[in-house]
C-alpha positions as CSV (number, residue, x, y, z in Angstrom):
1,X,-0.3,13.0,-10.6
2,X,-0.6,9.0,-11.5
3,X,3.3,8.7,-11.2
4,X,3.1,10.5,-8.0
5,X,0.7,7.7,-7.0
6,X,2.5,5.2,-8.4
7,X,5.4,5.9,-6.2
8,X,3.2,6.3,-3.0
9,X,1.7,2.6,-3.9
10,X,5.2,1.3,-4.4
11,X,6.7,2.6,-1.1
12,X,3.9,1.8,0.7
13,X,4.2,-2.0,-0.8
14,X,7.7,-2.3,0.2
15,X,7.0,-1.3,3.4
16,X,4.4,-3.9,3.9
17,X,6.5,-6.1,3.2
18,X,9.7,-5.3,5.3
19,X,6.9,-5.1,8.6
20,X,6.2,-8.7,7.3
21,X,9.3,-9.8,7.2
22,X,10.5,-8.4,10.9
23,X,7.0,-8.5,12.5
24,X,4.8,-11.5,11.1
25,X,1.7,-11.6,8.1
26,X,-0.5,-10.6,10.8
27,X,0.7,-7.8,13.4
28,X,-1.2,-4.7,13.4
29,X,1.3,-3.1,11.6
30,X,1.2,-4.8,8.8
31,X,-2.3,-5.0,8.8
32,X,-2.7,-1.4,9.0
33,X,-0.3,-0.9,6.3
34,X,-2.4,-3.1,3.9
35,X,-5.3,-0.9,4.5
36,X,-3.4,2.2,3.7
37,X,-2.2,0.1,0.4
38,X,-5.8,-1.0,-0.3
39,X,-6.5,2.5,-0.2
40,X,-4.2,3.9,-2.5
41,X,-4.9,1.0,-4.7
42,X,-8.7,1.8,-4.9
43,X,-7.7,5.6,-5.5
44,X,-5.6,4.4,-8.5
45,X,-8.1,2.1,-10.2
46,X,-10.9,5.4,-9.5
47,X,-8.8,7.7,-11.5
48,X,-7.9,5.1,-14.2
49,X,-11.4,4.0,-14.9
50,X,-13.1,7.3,-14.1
């Protein structure tokens, strides 16, 4: 399950940061992809700690 989520951070990272690359730090897309990274981030530190 954590390497599952690993990958899902990972993809999601790169993909922040190709939409930053063709749309600009702060278009919604980008934006919107950070929260879904923040997200998966926070899920990862939950299980790790908890």
């Amino acid at each position: 399950m954590e390497n599952i989520l690993l990958k899902k951070i990972e993809k999601c990272r790169r993909e922040m940061i190709a939409l930053s690359f063709s749309h600009g730090l702060t278009s919604e897309a980008v934006v919107q992809t950070s929260k879904r990274l923040d997200a998966l981030l926070n899920e990862y530190q939950r299980k790790k700690v908890g």
